[in-house]
Residue frames as a rotation matrix with the C-alpha (Angstrom) as fourth column:
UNK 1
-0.032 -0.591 0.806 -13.28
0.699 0.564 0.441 -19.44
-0.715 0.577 0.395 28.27
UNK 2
0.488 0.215 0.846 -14.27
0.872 -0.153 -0.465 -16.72
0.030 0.965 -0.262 25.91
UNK 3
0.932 -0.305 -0.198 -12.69
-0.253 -0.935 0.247 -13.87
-0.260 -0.181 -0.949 27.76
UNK 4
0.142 -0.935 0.326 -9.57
0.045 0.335 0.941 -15.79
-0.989 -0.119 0.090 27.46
UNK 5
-0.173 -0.387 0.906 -9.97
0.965 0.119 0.235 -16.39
-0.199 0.914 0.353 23.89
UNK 6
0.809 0.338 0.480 -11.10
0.492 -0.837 -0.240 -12.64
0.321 0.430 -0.844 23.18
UNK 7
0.708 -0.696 -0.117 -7.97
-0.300 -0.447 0.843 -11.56
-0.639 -0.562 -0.525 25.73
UNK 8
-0.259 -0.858 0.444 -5.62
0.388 0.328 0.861 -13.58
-0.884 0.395 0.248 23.36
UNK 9
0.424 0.435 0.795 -7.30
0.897 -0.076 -0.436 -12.42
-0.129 0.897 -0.422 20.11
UNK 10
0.932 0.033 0.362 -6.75
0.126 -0.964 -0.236 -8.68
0.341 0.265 -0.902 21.03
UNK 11
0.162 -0.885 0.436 -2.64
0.154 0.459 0.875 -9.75
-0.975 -0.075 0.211 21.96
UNK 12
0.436 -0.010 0.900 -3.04
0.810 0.441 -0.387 -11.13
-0.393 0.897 0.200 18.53
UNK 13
0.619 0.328 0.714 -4.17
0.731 -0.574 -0.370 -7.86
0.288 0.750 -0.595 16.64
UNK 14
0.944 -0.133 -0.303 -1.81
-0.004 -0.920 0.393 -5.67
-0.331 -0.370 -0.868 18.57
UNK 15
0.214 -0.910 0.355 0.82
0.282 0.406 0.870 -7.95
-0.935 -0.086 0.343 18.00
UNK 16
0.073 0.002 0.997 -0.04
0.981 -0.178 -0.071 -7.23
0.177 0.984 -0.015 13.84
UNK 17
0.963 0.266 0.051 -0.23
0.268 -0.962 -0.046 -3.34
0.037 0.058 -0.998 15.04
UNK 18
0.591 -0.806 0.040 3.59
-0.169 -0.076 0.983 -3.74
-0.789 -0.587 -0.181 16.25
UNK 19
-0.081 -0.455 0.887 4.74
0.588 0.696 0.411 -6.09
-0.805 0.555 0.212 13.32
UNK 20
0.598 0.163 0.785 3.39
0.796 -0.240 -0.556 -3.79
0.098 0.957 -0.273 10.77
UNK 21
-0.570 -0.731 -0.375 5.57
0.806 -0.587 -0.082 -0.54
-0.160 -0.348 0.924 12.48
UNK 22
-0.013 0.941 0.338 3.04
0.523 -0.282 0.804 1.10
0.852 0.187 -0.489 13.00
UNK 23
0.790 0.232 -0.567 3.57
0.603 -0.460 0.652 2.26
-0.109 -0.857 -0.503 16.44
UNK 24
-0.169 -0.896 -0.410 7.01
0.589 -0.425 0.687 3.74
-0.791 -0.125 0.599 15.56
UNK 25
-0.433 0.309 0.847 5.57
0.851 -0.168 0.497 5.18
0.296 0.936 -0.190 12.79
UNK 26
0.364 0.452 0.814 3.41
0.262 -0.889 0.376 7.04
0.894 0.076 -0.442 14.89
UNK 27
-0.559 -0.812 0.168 5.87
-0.114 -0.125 -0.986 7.35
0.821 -0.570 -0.022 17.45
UNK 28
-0.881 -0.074 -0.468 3.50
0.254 0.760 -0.598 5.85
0.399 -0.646 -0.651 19.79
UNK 29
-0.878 0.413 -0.241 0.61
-0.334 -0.891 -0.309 8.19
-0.343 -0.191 0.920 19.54
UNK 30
-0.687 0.501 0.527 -2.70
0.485 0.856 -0.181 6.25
-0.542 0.131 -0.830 19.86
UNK 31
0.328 0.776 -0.539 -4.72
0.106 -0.597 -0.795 8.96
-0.939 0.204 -0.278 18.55
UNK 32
-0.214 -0.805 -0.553 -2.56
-0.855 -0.119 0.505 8.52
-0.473 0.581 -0.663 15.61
UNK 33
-0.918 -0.389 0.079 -3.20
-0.340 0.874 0.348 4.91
-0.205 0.292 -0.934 15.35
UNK 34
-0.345 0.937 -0.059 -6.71
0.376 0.080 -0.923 5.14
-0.860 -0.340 -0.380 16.18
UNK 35
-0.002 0.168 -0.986 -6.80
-0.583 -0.801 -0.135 7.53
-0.813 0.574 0.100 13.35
UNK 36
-0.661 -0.468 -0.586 -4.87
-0.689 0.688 0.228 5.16
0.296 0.554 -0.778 10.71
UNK 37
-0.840 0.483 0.249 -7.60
0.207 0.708 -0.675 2.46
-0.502 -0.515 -0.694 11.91
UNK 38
0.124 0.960 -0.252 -10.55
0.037 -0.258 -0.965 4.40
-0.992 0.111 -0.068 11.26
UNK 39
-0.055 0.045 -0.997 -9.45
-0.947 -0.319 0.038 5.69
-0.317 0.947 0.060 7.81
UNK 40
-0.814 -0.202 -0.545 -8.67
-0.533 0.634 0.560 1.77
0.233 0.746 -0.623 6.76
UNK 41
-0.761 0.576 0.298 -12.00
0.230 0.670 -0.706 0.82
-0.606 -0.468 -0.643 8.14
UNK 42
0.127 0.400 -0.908 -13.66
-0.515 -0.756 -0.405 4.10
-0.848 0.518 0.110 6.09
UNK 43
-0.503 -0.185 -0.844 -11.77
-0.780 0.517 0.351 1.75
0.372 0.835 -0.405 2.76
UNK 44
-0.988 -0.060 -0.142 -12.93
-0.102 0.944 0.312 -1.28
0.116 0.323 -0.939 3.59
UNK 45
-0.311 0.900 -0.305 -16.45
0.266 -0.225 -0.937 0.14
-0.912 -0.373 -0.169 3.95
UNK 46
-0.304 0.215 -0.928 -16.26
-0.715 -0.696 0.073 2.21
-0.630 0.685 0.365 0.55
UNK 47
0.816 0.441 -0.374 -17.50
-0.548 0.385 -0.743 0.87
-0.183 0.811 0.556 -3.11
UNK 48
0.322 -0.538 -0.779 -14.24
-0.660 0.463 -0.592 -0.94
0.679 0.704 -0.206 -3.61
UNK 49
0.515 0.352 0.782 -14.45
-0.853 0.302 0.426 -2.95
-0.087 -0.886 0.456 -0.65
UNK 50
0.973 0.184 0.138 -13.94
-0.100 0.878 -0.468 -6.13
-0.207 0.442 0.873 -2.57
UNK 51
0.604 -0.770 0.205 -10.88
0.236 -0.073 -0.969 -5.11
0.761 0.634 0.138 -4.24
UNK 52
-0.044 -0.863 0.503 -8.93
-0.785 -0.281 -0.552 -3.30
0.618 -0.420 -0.665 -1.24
UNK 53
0.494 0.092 0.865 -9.68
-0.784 0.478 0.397 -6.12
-0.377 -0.873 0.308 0.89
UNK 54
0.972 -0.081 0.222 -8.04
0.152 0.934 -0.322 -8.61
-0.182 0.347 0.920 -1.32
UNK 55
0.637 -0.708 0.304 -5.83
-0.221 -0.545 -0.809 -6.40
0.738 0.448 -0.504 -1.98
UNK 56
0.120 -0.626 0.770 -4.85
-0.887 -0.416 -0.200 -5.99
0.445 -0.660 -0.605 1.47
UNK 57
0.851 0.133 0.508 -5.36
-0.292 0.924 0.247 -10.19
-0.436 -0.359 0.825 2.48
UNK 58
0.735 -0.643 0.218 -2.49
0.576 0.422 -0.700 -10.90
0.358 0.640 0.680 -0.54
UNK 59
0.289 -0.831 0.475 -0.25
-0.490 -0.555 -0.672 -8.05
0.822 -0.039 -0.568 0.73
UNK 60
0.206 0.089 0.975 -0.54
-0.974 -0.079 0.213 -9.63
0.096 -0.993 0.070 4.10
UNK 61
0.969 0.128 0.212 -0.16
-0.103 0.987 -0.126 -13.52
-0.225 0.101 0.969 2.98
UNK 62
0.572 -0.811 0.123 2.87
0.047 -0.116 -0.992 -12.50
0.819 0.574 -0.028 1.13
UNK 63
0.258 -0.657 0.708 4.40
-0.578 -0.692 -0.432 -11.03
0.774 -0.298 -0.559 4.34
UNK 64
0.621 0.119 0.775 3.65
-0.689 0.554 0.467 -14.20
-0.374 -0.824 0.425 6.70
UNK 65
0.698 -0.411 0.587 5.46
0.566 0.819 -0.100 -16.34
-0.440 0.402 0.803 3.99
UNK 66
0.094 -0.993 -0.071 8.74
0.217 0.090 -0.972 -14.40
0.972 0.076 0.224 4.08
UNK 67
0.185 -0.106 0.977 8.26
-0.972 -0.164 0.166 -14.22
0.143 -0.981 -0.133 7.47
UNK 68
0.703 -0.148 0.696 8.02
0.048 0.986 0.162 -18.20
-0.710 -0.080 0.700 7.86
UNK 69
0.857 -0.516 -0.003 10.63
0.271 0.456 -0.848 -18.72
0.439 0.726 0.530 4.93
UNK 70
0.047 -0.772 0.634 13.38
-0.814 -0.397 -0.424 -16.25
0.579 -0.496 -0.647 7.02
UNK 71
0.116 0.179 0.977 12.19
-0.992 -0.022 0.121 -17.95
0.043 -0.984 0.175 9.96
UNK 72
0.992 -0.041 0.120 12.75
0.068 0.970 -0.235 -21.82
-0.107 0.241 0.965 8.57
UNK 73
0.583 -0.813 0.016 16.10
0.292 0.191 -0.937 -20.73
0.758 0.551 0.349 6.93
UNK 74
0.093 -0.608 0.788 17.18
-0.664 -0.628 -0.406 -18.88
0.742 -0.486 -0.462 9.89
């Protein structure tokens, strides 16, 4: 049961890697993405931790709710 739920988790997180355009961004180049990863891990590690994480939870709340609001009206 956990591989399943860990197999659907990492789905999940790619699916957010797709949704954000990210991969066209880096025109598919994981070493690219991998890159872009590390650095926002490097921020959410640093002395403002607090702040860019919230920062980046509200940018990210916002974007599911006009996603669901399209997605109701549509």
């Amino acid at each position: 049961m956990q591989r399943r739920e860990r197999t659907r988790l990492l789905i999940e997180l790619g699916g957010l890697v797709q949704k954000a355009g990210l991969i066209e961004l880096a025109d598919d180049d994981r070493a690219t993405l991998y890159g872009a990863l590390l650095d926002l891990a490097s921020r959410a590690r640093g002395d403002d931790a607090g702040h860019v994480l919230a920062l980046w939870k509200r940018r990210g709340r916002r974007a599911f709710d006009a996603e669901a609001e399209v997605s109701e009206a549509g």
